[in-house]
N, C-alpha and C positions, 0 to 999 in steps of 0.2 A: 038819589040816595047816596050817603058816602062811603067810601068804600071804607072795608074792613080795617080797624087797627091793626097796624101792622106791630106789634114785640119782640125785640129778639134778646136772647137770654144766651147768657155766658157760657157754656157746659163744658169748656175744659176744664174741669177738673171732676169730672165722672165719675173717676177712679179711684179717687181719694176715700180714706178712709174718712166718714163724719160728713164732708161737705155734700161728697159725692152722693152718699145719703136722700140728702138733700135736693141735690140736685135733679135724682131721678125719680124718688117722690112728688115732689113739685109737677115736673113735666108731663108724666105719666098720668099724676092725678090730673092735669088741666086738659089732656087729652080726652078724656073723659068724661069732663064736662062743660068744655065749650069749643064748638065746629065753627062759631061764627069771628072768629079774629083769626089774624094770620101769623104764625110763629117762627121768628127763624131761628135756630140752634146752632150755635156756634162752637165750634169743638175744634180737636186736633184732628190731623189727619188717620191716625193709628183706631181714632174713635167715629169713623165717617158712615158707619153702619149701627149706632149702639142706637140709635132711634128708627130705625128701618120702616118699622111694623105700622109706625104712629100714623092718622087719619092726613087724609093731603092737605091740611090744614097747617103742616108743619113741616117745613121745609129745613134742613141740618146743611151750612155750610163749614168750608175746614176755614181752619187761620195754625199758620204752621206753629208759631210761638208760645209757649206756655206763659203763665201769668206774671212770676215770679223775674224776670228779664227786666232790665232799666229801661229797653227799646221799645218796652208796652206801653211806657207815658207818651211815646208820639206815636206810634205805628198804629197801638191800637184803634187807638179814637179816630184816629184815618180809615180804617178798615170799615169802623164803625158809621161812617158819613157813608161813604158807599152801599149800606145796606137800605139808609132811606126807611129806618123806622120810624115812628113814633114815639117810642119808648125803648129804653134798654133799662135790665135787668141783669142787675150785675150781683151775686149770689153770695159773695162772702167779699173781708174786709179789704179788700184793695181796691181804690177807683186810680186809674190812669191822669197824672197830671194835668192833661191837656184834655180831660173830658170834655164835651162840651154839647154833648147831644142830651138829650133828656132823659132821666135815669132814676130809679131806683134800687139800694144798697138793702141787700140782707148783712144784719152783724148777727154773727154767732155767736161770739164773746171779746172780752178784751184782753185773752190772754198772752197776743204778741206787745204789750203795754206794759202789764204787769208782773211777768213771767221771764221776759227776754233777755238769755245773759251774754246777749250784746256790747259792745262799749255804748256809754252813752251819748255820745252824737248821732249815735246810728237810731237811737229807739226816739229820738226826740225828731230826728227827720221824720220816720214811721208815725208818731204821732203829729207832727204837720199834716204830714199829706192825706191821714186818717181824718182828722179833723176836716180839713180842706174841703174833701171829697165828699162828706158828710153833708156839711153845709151848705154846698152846692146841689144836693140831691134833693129830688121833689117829694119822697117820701127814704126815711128810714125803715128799717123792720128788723125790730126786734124779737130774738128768737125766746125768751121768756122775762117778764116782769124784772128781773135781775139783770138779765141784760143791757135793758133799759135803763136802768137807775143807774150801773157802770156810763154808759154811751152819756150821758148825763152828767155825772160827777167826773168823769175822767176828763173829757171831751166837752162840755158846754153846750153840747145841743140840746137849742129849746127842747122841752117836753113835746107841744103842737107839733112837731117833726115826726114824732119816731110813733110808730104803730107796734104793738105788740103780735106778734101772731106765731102758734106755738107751731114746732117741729111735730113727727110722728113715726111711729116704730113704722117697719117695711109690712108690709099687710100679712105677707109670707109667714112672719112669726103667730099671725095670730091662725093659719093653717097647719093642721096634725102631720107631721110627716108622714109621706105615702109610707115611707122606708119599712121594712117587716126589725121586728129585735135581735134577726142572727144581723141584718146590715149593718145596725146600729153598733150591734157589739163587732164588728168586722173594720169598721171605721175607727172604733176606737183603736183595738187591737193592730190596725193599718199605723196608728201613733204611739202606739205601745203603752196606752192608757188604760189603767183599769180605775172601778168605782171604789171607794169614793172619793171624787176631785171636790176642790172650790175650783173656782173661775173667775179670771179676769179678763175683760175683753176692752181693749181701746189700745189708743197709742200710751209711750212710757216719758211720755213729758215731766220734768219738773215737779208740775203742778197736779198730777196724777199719783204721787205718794208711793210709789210702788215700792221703795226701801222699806216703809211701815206696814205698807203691806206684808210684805215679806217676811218683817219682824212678829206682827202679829201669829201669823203662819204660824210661826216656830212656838211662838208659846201656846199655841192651843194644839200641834202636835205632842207639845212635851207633856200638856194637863191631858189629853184624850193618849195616852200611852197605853193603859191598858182596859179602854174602851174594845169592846167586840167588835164594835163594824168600825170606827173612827181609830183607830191605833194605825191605821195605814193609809192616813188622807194624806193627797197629794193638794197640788196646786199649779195649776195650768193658767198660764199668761200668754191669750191669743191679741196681735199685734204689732210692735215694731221687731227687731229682734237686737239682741241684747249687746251684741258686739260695740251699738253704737252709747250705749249708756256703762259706764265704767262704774257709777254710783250705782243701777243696780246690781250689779255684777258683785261689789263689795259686799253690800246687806247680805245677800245669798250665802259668800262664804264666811263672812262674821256670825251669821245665825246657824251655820251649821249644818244646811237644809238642801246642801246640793244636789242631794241623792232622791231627792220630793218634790224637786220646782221644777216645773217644765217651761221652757219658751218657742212657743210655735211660728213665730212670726206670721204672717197672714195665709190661712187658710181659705179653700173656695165655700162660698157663702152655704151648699148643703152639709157641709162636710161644718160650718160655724152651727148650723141648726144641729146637727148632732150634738156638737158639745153643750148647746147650751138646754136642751132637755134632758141632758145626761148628768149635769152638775147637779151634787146636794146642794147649791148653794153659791150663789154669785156674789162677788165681793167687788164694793166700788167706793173704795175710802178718797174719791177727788176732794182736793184743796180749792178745786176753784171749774166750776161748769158754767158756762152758757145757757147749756138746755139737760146735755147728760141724755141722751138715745140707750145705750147700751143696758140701766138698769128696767127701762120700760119693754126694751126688748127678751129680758131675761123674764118680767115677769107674763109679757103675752106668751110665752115660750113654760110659763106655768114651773117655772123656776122662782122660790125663797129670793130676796135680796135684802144685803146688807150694804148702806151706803151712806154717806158724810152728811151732817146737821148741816152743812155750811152750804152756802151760795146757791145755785138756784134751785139743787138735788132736793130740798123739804120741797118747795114749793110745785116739782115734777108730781115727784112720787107721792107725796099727801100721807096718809098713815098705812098705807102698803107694803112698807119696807121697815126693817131695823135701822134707824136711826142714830149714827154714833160718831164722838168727836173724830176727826179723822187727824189732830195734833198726841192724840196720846193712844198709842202703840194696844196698852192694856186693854182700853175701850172698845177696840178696833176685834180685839181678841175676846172680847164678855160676848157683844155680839153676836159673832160668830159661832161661838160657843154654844150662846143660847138659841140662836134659831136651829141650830144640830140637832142638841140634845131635845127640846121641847116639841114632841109630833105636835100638841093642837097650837102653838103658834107656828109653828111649821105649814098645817092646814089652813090657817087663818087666814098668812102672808099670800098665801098661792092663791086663796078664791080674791081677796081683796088686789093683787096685783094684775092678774086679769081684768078685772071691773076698769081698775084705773087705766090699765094699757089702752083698754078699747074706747076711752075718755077722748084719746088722740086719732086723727084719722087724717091721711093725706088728701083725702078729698073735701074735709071742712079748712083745710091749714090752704089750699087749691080757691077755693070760693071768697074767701079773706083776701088774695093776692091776688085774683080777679077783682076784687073792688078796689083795690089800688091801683092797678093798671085800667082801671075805667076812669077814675075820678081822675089820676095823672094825666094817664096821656089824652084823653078826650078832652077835659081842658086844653092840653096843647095843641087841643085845633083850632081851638074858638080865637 
């Protein structure tokens, strides 16, 4: 008999807001459902216990360097010969120059391409070695049908390359907080938050809008002024924090609204599940997603959402969410407006976005990525 495939998968980046995700969705779920291959996990050292628990099937080594270092195009792939897999799995869009072990690439999206306000020699490198790394991979995987067609039209990779297999909310969202309603109001109160908030949850990229968000904000404070419960909405922006973004920082005091926006920068994940069952209402005007996690997580969390016609956000959320141009400010604010004011679309959004949350599941997006590491690497024994 032959012995076990051996995989080992990238996990530095754990930690990360989005990938990280990913990451440990992924793992966990493949934990779960197959004892018969052998997994190594590769992380930093600061991360040499973050898989501890997992069945002996899965073994966690360090590698001191994070991903992002020039010294990754040769060290890595060295690091990598010495592990003696079969396969690697490498989680998001960077492959190491000097790859040369057998691999496949998750893309999450292409927004270091089309976003990146780099000079451009720098983003046309980035797109070689993108492309490069791609081509050379045994499979692609793509994290939504949009994805896809980017990885494709940007990039030139055949179609027959790239596999679709979707992302999934953290399972966590789809269980009721243990938490009693003095915690919940203690946690807010711990932030100095009272009801009613909108919510925004992701990083404040570029391509995340959050200037129009902010704009919008202000004109539906200024139309719900002498609304009874809505004349005191605030708006809460959980993710980067804002000293690094000078453009939102402008919108804020151009709109007038500094005394209503809050920015949290990253909170610990019980203390995100509060907010995000506590929001009237989640707002996700992105310019350009991947997969987009945070509007599926709002609505397994049995939270309204509001979020952009564009890019792969219809094809996530299906007819679960408000739907609205995320280029023009006013639309952004009708929205919003009306999933507020209107209970039975308010009722509608929250049973139909549960339905759909629970469409995604890390352990069918686990089974999908087991068949590509059977078809890949088992081939590369024959």
């Amino acid at each position: 008999m032959a012995d076990p495939l051996r995989v080992a998968i990238d996990a530095r980046r754990v930690r990360d807001f989005g990938i990280g995700t990913y990451i440990n969705g992924l793992i966990r779920a493949l934990a779960c459902i197959d004892q018969s291959r052998q997994y190594i996990l590769i992380v930093l050292p600061a991360d040499a216990g973050a898989f501890k628990e997992l069945p002996a099937n899965f073994l966690t080594v360090t590698y001191r360097q994070p991903d992002p270092r020039y010294t990754n195009h040769l060290a890595f792939p060295l690091f990598l010969s010495g592990l003696r897999a079969d396969l690697i799995h490498l989680p998001f869009n960077r492959v190491p120059l000097l790859m040369r072990e057998r691999y496949v690439v998750t893309i999450h999206d292409m927004a270091t391409l089309l976003y990146d306000e780099a000079p451009g020699l720098r983003v046309a490198v980035r797109r070689f070695l993108l492309r490069r790394g791609l081509l050379r991979a045994r499979r692609v995987l793509a994290v939504s049908e949009t994805t896809k067609r980017d990885v494709q039209d940007l990039l030139a990779i055949p179609e027959n390359r790239i596999k679709v297999i979707y992302n999934a909310p953290n399972p966590e969202f789809f269980r009721p907080l243990p938490s009693t309603d003095l915690h919940r109001a203690n946690t807010l109160e711990r932030y100095q938050i009272t009801y009613p908030f909108l919510l925004y949850v992701g990083n404040i990229r570029p391509q995340k809008n959050i200037p129009r968000l902010v704009g919008a904000f202000a004109v539906v404070r200024a139309q719900l002024a002498r609304h009874p419960l809505y004349r005191d909405l605030h708006l809460i922006i959980i993710g980067d924090e804002i000293s690094r973004h000078p453009s939102v920082r402008l919108a804020v005091a151009r709109s007038r609204v500094e005394k209503t926006v809050r920015f949290l920068g990253f909170v610990p994940f019980d203390t995100l599940r509060v907010f995000f069952e506590s929001a009237a209402l989640f707002v996700f005007p992105s310019l350009y997603e991947g997969f987009g996690l945070p509007p599926l997580e709002a609505m397994a969390s049995g939270t309204p959402v509001v979020t952009s016609n564009v890019s792969s956000l219809p094809e996530v959320v299906g007819d679960a969410a408000m739907l609205v141009n995320p280029q023009q400010v006013v639309d952004i604010a009708r929205g919003i407006q009306e999933v507020l004011l209107d209970e039975e679309l308010r009722r509608e959004l929250i049973a139909k976005g549960r339905v759909q949350a629970a469409r995604y599941s890390w352990e069918r997006t686990a089974r999908e990525v087991l068949d590509v590491y059977r078809e890949v690497g088992e081939a590369g024994r024959g």
